[in-house]
N, CA, C and O atoms as a GROMACS GRO file, in nm:
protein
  388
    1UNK      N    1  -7.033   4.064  -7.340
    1UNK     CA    2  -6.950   3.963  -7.403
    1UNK      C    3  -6.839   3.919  -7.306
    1UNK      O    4  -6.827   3.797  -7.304
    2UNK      N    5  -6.753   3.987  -7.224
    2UNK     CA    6  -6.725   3.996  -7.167
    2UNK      C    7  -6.735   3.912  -7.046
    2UNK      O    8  -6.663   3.822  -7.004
    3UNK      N    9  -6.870   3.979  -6.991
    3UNK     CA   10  -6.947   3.830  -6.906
    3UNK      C   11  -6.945   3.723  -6.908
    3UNK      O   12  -6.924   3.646  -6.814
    4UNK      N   13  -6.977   3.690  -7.066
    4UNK     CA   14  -6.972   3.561  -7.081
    4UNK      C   15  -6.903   3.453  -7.125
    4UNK      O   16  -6.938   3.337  -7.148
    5UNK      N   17  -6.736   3.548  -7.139
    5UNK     CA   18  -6.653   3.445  -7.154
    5UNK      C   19  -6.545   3.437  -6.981
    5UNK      O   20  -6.455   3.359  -6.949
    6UNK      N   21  -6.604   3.548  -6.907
    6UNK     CA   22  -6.534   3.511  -6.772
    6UNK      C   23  -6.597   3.404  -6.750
    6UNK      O   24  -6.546   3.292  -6.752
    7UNK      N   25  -6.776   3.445  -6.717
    7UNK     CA   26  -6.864   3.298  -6.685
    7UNK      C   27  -6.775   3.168  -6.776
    7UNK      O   28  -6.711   3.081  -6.716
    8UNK      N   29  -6.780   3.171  -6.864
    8UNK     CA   30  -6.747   3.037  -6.910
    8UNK      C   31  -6.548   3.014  -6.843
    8UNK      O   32  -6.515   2.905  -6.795
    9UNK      N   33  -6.506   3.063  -6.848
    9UNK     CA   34  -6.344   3.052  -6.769
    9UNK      C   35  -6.409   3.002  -6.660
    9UNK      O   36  -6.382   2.883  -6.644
   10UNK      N   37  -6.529   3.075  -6.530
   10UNK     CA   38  -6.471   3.005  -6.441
   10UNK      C   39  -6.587   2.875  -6.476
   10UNK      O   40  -6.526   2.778  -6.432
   11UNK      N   41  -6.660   2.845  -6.507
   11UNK     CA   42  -6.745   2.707  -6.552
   11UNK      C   43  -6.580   2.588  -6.578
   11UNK      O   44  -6.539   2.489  -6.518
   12UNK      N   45  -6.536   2.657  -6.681
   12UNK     CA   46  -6.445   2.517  -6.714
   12UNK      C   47  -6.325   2.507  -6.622
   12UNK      O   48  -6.250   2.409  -6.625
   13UNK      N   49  -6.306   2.627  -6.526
   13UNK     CA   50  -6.205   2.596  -6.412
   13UNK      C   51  -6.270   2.532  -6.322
   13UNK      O   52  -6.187   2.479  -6.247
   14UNK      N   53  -6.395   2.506  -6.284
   14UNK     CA   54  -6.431   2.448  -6.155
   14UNK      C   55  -6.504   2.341  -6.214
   14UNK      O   56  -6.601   2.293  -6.155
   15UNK      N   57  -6.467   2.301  -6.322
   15UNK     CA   58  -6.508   2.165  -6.404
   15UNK      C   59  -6.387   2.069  -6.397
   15UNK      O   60  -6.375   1.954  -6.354
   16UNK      N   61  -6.300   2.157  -6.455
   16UNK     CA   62  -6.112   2.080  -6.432
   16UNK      C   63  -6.092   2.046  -6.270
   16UNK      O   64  -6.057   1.937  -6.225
   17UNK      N   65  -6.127   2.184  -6.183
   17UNK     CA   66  -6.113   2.137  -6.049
   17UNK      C   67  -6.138   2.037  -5.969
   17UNK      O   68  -6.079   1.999  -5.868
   18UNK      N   69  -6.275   1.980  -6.046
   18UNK     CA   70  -6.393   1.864  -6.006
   18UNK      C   71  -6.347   1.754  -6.016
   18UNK      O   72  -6.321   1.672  -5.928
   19UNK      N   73  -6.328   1.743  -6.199
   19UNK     CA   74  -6.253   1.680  -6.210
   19UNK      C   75  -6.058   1.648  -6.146
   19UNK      O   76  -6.043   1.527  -6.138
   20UNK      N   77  -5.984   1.692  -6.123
   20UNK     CA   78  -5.887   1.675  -6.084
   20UNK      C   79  -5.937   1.638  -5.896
   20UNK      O   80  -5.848   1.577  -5.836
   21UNK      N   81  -6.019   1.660  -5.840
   21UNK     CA   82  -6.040   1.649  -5.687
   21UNK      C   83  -6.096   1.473  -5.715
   21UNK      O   84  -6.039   1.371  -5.676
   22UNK      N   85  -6.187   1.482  -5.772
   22UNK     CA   86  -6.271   1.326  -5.834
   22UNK      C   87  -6.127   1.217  -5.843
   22UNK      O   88  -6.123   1.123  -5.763
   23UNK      N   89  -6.029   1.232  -5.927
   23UNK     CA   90  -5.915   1.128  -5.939
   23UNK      C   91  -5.829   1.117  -5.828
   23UNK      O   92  -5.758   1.022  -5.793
   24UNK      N   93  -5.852   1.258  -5.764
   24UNK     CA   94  -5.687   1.202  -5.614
   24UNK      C   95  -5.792   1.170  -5.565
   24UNK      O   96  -5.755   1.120  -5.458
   25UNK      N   97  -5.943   1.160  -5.570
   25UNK     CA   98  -5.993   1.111  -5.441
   25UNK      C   99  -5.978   0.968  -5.489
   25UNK      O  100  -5.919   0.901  -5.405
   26UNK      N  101  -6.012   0.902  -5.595
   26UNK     CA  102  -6.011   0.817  -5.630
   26UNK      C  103  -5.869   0.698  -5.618
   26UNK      O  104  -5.867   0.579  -5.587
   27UNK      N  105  -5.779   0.778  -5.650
   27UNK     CA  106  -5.602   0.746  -5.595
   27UNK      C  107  -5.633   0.709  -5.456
   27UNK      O  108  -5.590   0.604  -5.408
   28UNK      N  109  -5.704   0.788  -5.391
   28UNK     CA  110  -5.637   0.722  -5.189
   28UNK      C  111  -5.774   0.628  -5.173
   28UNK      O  112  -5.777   0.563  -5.068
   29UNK      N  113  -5.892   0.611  -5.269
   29UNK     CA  114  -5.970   0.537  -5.245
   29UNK      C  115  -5.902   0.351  -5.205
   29UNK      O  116  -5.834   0.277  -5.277
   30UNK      N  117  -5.953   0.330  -5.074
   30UNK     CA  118  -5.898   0.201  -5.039
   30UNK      C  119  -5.917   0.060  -5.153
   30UNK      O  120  -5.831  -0.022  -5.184
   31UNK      N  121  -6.069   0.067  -5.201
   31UNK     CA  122  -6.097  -0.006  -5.319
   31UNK      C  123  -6.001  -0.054  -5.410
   31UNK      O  124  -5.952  -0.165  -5.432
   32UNK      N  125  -5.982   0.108  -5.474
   32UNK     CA  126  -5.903   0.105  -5.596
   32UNK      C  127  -5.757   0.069  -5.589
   32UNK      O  128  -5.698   0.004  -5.675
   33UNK      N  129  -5.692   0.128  -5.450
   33UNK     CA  130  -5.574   0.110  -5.449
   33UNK      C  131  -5.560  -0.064  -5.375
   33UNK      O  132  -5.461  -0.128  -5.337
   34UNK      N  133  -5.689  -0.092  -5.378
   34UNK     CA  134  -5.666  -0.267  -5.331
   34UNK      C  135  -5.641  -0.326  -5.463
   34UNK      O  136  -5.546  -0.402  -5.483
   35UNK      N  137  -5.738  -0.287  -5.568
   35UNK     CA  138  -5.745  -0.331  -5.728
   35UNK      C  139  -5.572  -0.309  -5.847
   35UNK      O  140  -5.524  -0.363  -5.946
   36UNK      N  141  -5.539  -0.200  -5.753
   36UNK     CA  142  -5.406  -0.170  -5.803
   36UNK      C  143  -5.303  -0.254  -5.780
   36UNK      O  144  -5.218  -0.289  -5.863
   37UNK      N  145  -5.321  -0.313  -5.564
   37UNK     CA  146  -5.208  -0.368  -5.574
   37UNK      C  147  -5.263  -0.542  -5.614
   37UNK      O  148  -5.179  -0.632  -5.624
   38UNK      N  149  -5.378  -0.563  -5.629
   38UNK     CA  150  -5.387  -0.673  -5.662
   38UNK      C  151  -5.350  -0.685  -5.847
   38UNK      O  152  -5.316  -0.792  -5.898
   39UNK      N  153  -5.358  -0.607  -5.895
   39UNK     CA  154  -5.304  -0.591  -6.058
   39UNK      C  155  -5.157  -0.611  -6.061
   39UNK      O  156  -5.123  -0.696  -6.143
   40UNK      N  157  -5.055  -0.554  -5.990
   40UNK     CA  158  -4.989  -0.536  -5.968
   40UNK      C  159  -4.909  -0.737  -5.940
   40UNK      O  160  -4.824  -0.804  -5.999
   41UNK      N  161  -5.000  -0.761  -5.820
   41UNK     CA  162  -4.960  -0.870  -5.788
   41UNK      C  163  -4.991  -0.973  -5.915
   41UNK      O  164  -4.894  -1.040  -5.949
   42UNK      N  165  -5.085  -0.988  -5.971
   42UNK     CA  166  -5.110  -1.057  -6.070
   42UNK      C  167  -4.978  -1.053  -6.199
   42UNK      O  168  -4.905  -1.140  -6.246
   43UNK      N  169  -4.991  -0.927  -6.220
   43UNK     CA  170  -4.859  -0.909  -6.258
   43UNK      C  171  -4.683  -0.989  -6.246
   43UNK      O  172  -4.602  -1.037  -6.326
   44UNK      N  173  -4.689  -0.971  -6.125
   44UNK     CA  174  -4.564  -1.074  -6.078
   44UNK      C  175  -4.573  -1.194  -6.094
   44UNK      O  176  -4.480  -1.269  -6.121
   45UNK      N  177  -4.681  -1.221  -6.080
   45UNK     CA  178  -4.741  -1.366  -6.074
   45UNK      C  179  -4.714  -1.438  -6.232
   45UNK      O  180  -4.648  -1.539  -6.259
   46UNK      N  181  -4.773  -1.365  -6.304
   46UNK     CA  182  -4.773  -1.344  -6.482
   46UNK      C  183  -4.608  -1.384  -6.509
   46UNK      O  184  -4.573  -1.472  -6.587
   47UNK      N  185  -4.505  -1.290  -6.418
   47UNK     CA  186  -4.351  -1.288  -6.491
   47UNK      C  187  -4.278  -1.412  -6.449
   47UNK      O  188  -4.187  -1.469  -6.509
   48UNK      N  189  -4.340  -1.446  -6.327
   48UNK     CA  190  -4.286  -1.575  -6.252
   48UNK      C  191  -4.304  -1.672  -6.312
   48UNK      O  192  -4.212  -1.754  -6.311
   49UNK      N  193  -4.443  -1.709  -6.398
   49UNK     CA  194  -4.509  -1.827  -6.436
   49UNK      C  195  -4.451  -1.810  -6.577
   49UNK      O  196  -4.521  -1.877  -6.654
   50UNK      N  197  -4.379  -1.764  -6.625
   50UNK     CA  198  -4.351  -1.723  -6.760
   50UNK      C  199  -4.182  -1.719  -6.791
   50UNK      O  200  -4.112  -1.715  -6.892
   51UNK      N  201  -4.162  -1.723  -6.656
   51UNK     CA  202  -4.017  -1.766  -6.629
   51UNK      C  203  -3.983  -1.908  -6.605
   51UNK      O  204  -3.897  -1.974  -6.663
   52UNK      N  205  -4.086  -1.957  -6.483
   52UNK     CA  206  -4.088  -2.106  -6.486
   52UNK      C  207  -4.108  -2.192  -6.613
   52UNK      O  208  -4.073  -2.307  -6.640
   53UNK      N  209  -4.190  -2.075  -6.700
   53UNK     CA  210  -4.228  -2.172  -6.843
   53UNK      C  211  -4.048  -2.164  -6.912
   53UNK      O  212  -4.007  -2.278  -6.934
   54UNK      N  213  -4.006  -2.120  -6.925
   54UNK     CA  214  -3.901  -2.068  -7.001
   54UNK      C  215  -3.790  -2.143  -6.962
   54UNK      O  216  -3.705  -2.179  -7.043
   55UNK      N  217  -3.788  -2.168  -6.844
   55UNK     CA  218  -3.712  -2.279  -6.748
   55UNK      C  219  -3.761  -2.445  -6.762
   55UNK      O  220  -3.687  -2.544  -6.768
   56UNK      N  221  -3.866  -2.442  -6.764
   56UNK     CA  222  -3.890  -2.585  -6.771
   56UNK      C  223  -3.856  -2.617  -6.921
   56UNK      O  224  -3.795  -2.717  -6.958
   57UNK      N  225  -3.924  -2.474  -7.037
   57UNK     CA  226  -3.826  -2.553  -7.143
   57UNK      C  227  -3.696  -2.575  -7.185
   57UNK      O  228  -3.684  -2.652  -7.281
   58UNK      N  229  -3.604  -2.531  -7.142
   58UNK     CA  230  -3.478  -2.494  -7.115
   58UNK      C  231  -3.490  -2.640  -7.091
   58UNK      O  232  -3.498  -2.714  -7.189
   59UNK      N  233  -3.493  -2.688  -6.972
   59UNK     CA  234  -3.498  -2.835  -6.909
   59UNK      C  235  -3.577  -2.960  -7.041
   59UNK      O  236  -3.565  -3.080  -7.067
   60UNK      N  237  -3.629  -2.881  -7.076
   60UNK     CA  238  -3.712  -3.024  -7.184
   60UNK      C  239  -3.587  -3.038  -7.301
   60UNK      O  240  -3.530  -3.144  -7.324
   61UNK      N  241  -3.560  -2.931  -7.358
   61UNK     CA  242  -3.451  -2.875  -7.464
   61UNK      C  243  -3.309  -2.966  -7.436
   61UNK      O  244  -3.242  -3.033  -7.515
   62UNK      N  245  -3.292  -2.937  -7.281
   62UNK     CA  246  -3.110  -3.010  -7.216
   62UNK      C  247  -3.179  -3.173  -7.225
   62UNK      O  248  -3.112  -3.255  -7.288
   63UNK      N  249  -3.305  -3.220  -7.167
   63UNK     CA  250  -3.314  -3.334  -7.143
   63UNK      C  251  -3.333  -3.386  -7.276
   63UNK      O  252  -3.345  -3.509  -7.276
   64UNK      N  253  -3.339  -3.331  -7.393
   64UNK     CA  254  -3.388  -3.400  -7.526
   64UNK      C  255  -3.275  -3.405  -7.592
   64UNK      O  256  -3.264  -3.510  -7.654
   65UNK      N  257  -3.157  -3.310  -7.608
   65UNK     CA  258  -2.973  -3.320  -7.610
   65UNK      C  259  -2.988  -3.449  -7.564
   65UNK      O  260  -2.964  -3.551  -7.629
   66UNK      N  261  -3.021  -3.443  -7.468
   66UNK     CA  262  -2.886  -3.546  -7.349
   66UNK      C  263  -2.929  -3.684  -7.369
   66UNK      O  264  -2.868  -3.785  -7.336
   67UNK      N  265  -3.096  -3.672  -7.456
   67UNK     CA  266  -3.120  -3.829  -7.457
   67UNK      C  267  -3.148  -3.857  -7.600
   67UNK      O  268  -3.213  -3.954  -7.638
   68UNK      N  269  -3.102  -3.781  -7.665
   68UNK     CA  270  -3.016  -3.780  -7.825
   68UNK      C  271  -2.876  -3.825  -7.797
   68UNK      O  272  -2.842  -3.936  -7.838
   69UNK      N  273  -2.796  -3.755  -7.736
   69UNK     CA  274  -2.641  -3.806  -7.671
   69UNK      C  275  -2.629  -3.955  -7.655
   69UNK      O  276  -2.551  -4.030  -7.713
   70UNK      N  277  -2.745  -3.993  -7.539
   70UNK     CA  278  -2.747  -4.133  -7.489
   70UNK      C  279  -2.814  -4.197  -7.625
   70UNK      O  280  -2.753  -4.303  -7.611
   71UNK      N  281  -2.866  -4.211  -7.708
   71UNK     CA  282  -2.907  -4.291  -7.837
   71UNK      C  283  -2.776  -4.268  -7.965
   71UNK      O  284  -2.764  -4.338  -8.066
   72UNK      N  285  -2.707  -4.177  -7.934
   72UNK     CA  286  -2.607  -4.111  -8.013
   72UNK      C  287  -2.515  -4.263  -7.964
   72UNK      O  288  -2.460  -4.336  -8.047
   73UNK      N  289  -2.514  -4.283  -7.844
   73UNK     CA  290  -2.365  -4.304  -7.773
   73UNK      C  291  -2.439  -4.493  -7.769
   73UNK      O  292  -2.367  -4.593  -7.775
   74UNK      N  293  -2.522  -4.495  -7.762
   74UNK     CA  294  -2.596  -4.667  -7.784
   74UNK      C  295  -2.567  -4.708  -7.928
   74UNK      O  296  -2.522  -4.823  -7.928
   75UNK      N  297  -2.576  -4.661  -8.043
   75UNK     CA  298  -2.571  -4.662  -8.164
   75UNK      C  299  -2.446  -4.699  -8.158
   75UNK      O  300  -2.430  -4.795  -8.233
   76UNK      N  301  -2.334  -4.664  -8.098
   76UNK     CA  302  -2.175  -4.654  -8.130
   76UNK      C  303  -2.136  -4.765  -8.046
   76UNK      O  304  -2.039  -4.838  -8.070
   77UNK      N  305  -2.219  -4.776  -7.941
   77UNK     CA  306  -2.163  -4.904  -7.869
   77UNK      C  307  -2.198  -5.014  -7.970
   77UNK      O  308  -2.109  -5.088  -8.013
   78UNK      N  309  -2.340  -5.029  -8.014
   78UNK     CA  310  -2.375  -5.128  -8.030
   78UNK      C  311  -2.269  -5.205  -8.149
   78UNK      O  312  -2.237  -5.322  -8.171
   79UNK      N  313  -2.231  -5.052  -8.220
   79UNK     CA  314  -2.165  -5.077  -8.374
   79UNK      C  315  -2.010  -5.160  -8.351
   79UNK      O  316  -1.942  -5.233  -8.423
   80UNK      N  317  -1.997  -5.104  -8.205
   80UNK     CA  318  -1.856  -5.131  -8.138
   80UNK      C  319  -1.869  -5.278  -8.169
   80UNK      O  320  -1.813  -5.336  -8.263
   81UNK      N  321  -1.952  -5.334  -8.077
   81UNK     CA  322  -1.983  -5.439  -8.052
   81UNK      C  323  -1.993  -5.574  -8.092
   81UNK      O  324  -1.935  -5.678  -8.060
   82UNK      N  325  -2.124  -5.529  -8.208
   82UNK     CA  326  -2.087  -5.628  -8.353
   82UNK      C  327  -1.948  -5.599  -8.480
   82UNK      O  328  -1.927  -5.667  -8.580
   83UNK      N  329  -1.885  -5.500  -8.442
   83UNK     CA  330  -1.732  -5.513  -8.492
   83UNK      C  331  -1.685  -5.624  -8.424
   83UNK      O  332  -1.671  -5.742  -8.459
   84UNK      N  333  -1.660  -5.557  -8.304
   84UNK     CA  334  -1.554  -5.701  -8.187
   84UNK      C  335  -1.646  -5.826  -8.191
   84UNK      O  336  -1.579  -5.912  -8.134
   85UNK      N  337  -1.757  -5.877  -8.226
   85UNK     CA  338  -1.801  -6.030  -8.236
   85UNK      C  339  -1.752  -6.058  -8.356
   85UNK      O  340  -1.694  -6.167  -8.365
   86UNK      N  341  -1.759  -5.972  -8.479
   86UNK     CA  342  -1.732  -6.036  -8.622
   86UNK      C  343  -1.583  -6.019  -8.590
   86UNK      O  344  -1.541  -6.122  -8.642
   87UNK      N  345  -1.465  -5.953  -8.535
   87UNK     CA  346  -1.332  -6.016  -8.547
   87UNK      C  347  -1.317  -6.062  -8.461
   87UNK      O  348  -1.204  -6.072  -8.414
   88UNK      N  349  -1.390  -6.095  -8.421
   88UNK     CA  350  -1.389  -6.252  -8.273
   88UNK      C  351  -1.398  -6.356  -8.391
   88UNK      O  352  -1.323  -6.450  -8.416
   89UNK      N  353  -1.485  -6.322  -8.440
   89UNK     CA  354  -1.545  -6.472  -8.542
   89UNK      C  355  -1.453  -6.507  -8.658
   89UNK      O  356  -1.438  -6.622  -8.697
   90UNK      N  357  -1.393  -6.404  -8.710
   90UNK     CA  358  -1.272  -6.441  -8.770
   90UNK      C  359  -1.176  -6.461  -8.753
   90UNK      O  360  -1.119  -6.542  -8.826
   91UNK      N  361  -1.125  -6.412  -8.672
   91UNK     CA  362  -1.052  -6.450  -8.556
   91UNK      C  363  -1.014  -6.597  -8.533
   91UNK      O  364  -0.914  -6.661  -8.567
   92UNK      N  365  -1.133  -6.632  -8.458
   92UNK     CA  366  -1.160  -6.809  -8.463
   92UNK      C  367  -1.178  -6.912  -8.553
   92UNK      O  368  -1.180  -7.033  -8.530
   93UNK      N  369  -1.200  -6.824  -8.711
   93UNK     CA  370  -1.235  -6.886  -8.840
   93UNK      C  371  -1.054  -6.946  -8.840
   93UNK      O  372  -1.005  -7.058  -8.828
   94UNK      N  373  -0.987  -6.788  -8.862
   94UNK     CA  374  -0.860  -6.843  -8.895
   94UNK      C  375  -0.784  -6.929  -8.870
   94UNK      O  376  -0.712  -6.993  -8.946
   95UNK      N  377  -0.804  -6.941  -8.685
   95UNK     CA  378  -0.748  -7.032  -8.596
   95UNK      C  379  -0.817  -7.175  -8.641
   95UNK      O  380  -0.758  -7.281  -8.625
   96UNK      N  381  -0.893  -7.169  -8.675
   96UNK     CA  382  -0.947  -7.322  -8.687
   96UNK      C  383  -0.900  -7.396  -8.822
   96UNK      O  384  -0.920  -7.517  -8.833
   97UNK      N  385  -0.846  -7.334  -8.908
   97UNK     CA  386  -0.852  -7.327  -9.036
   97UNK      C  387  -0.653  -7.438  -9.038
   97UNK      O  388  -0.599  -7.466  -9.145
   0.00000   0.00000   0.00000
C-alpha cells in the first residue's frame, strides 16, 4: 500500500514538474512572447482610439454649444433689429404728423 501511494506522489510530482517546465518554456517561446507583445500593442492602440473618440466628442458637444450660442445670439440681433426699424418707423410717423 505503501508502494502505491509513493508511486502515485512521485507520478503526480513529475506530472506538476512537466507541466510547470511546458509553461516557462512556453513564456521564453519567441512566438508567444511576439503574440503577447502584439496583444499588448493592440491594446494601446484600443485606449488611444477610445480616447480620440472621447475627444472628438468633447469637440462635437463644444461645437454644438457654440453653434446654439451663435443661433442664440442671431435670434437677439435679429429681435434687436426689427425693434430699432419699428422705432425708426415711429419715430418718422410722429415727425411727419
Amino acid at each position: 500500500m505503501l508502494v502505491l501511494v509513493s508511486g502515485a506522489v512521485v507520478v503526480v510530482g513529475t506530472l506538476l514538474l512537466a507541466c510547470v517546465l511546458y509553461i516557462s518554456r512556453r513564456e521564453t517561446d519567441p512566438v508567444v512572447a511576439a503574440l503577447k507583445r502584439d496583444v499588448r500593442d493592440a491594446e494601446k492602440r484600443m485606449r488611444l482610439a477610445t480616447l480620440e473618440v472621447n475627444k472628438a466628442q468633447t469637440e462635437r458637444e463644444t461645437a454644438k454649444a457654440a453653434k446654439e450660442a451663435a443661433d442664440d445670439a442671431k435670434a437677439q440681433l435679429v429681435k434687436a433689429h426689427t425693434a430699432q426699424t419699428r422705432a425708426y418707423k415711429d419715430e418718422r410717423a410722429h415727425l411727419t404728423k
